[in-house]
Structure formats: structure tokens, C-alpha cells
NUKOL-364029 format. One record per residue (C-alpha): residue in three letters; x, y, z. Coordinates in steps of 0.05 Angstrom, whole numbers, plus 5000, padded with zeros to 4 digits. Each point is the difference from the previous one (the first is absolute). Layout:
BEGIN
ALAXYZ
...
end
This chain:
BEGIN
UNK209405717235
UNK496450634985
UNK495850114929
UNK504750354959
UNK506349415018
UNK495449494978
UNK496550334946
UNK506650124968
UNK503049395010
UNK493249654969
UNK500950394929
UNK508549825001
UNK498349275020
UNK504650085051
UNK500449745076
UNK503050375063
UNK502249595064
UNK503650095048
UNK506649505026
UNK505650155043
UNK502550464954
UNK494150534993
UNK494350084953
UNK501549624930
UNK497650154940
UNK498849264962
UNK497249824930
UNK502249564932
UNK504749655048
UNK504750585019
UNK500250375077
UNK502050795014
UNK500550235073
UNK502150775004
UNK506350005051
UNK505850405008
UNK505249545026
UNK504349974938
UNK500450825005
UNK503949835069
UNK506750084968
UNK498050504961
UNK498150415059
UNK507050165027
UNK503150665006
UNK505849844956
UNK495249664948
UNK494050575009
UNK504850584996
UNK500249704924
UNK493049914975
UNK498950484944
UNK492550035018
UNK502450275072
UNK504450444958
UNK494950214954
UNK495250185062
UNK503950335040
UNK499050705028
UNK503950465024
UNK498550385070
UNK494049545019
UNK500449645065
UNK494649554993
UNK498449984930
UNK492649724975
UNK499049614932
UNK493849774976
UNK500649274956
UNK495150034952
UNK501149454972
UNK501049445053
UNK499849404982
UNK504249445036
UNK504150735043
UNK506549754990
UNK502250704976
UNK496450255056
UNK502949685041
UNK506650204979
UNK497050775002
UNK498149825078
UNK506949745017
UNK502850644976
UNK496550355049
UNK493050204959
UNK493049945030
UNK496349634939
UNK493750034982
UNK498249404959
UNK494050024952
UNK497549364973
UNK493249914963
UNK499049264987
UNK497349695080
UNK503249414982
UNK507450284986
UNK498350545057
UNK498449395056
UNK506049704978
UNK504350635010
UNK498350135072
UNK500949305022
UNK506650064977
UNK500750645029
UNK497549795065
UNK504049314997
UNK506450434983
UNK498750495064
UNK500949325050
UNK507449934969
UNK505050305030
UNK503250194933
UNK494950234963
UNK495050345060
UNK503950695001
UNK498150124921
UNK493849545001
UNK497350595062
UNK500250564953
UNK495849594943
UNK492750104997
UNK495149714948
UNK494050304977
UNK494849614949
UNK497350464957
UNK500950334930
UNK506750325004
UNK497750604959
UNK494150195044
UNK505249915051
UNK504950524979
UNK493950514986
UNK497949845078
UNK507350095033
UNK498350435051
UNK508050355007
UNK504349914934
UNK505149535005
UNK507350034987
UNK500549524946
UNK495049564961
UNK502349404973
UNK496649694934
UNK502249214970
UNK495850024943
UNK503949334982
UNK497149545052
UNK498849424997
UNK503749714944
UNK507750174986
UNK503849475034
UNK505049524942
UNK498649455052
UNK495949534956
UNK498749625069
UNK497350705031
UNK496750324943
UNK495349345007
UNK498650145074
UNK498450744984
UNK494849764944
UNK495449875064
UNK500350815015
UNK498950144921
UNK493249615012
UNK498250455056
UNK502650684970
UNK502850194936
UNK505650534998
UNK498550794994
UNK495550164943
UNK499150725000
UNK507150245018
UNK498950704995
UNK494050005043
UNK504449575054
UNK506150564990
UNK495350695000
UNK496949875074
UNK506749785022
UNK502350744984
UNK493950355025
UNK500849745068
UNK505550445001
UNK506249605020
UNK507650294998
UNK500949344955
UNK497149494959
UNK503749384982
UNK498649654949
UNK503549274985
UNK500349854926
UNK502949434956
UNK506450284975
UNK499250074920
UNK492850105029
UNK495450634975
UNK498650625054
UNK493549835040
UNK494150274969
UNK504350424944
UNK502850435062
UNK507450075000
UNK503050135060
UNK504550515032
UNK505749535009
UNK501549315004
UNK504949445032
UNK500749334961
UNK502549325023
UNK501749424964
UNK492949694982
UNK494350615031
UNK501750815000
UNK495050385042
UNK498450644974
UNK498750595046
UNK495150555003
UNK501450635034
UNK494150375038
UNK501250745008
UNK495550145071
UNK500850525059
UNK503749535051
end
């Protein structure tokens, strides 16, 4: 376990192990592994075709489309974004969080039903903002969850998920978070929001697509090609 895992995990009071399941994330008597094998069903064509975050990301005349996740977390929407046919670039800052997301990753790359998205997933620890000012090509889409980690009504989940609030609290400086996400110059940013909730950092957006409990608000980047 390298410095920054344990450091971090030292100031939560938290404890990582690993069982047959992956790295788990244990402490005040509750247990969080990062897997993607309840996203299975979701993962169909007939059920994919339907997302409204694959909606919402979608664009038009790309082949091979590249999104940067700024906001990581867990990657269950990336993973979603993968299956669709994106390359993903997942940013997550907290070592912890990160280590957990690419042993999930790398677990869900051995399934046969996850490996095909799971291939086109890669995780990078780091600040997402410095991130986004050191993309060396823009991508096509960048992808911010300002929301994470907390908006489950699962009383039973939202306990699990206090373990990740002691490792990293959500995005305090929105408009920080949404201003290098447009410099690096993507045809779209994405932007998932509560539904009554306010536009991320003040910004509104170009358009927007809503859904029964999250909208995600859009961003249009005007660029060459």
C-alpha cells in the first residue's frame, strides 16, 4: 500500500482489504467494494439505447468518440459512457477512491460481460482540473457529477457512501471544476444535475434533457472540427 492510500485512509479512520470480491473499503462497521456487476443488465442494447446520460452525450459524426470523467468516483456512469462505445478517461483525485476504481475496472475486464466496455476505461489519479488543462488533444465530450457521492434515497446506501464522504467531500468550487472543462475544448460538456437543482457554478447551459429524479444540462463548444 503506497503513502498516499494509507495516509488517507489514516485521517478517515478507515481500512482497505482485499477479499474475493476486490479491494473493500471498511470502517464504523459498514463495507464498500466498487464493482460493476449490478450495471450488467443495464448494459444491454435495448436497455443502453435508453439511458438519458448516453442520450445526453452523444455525438453526432464521431466514430470513436473520447470523454473525459471528471468526476469519477465509483465509474458507473462511465461505464455506461464505455458501453456506448466512448473511450473514457476517468479522473479521480482521492488514491483511495482511485485504487478502488481500477480494481474494479480491472476485475470487470476478466468478465465476459463487462470486458468489452471495461477495455475502453482508463483511470488516472490526479486532480481532475490540472487534468483537463494537460489533455494533450481535446476531447469530444467532458463529463462533470458534481453530485457525487451522496444522492442515493437508499437509507441502507447513503450509509455505505458515508465511507467515501470521509475520504472526499463533493465539488466545492463548481465554477472552477466547469471553466477548465470548457477550455479543454470539447464539442460537449455534460453536466448531471439534481432536477429542481441550480446550474453548476451559475452557468446555464445551452440545452438540457431531464429525467424523472437528475436532468443533465449541456454545454455546447463552438471549435474548428
Amino acid at each position: 500500500m503506497n503513502r498516499g492510500i494509507a495516509g488517507e485512509l489514516n485521517r478517515a479512520g478507515l481500512e482497505l482489504h482485499r477479499d474475493e470480491d476486490g479491494l473493500v473499503l471498511a470502517g464504523d462497521g459498514m463495507e464498500l467494494c466498487a464493482s460493476f456487476d449490478d450495471m450488467k443488465r443495464r448494459l444491454r442494447p435495448d436497455a443502453l439505447s435508453g439511458e438519458l446520460l448516453v442520450k445526453a452525450a452523444r455525438v453526432k459524426g464521431v466514430a470513436a468518440p473520447t470523454l473525459v470523467d471528471a468526476t469519477a468516483g465509483l465509474g458507473q456512469d462511465s461505464l455506461l459512457l464505455a458501453a456506448a462505445g466512448f473511450a473514457v478517461t476517468l479522473f479521480e483525485c482521492n488514491p483511495v477512491i482511485a485504487a478502488m476504481l481500477a480494481d474494479a475496472v480491472e476485475r470487470a475486464c476478466e468478465d465476459p460481460l463487462l470486458a468489452e466496455a471495461a477495455s475502453r476505461m482508463r483511470v488516472v489519479e490526479g486532480d481532475s482540473v490540472a487534468g483537463l488543462r494537460g489533455l494533450s488533444a481535446p476531447p469530444d465530450v467532458v463529463y462533470l457529477d458534481p453530485m457525487f457521492p451522496g444522492r442515493t434515497k437508499s437509507a441502507a446506501v447513503k450509509k455505505k457512501f458515508q465511507l467515501l464522504h470521509r475520504l472526499e467531500a463533493p465539488c466545492d468550487d463548481e465554477r472552477t471544476l466547469l471553466d477548465a472543462a470548457i477550455a479543454a475544448r470539447p464539442r460537449k460538456v455534460v453536466v448531471k444535475r439534481p432536477l429542481k437543482g441550480a446550474c453548476m457554478g451559475g452557468v446555464k447551459p445551452d440545452y438540457e434533457l431531464r429525467g424523472k429524479a437528475v436532468r443533465y444540462d449541456c454545454f455546447v463548444i463552438a471549435r474548428d472540427s
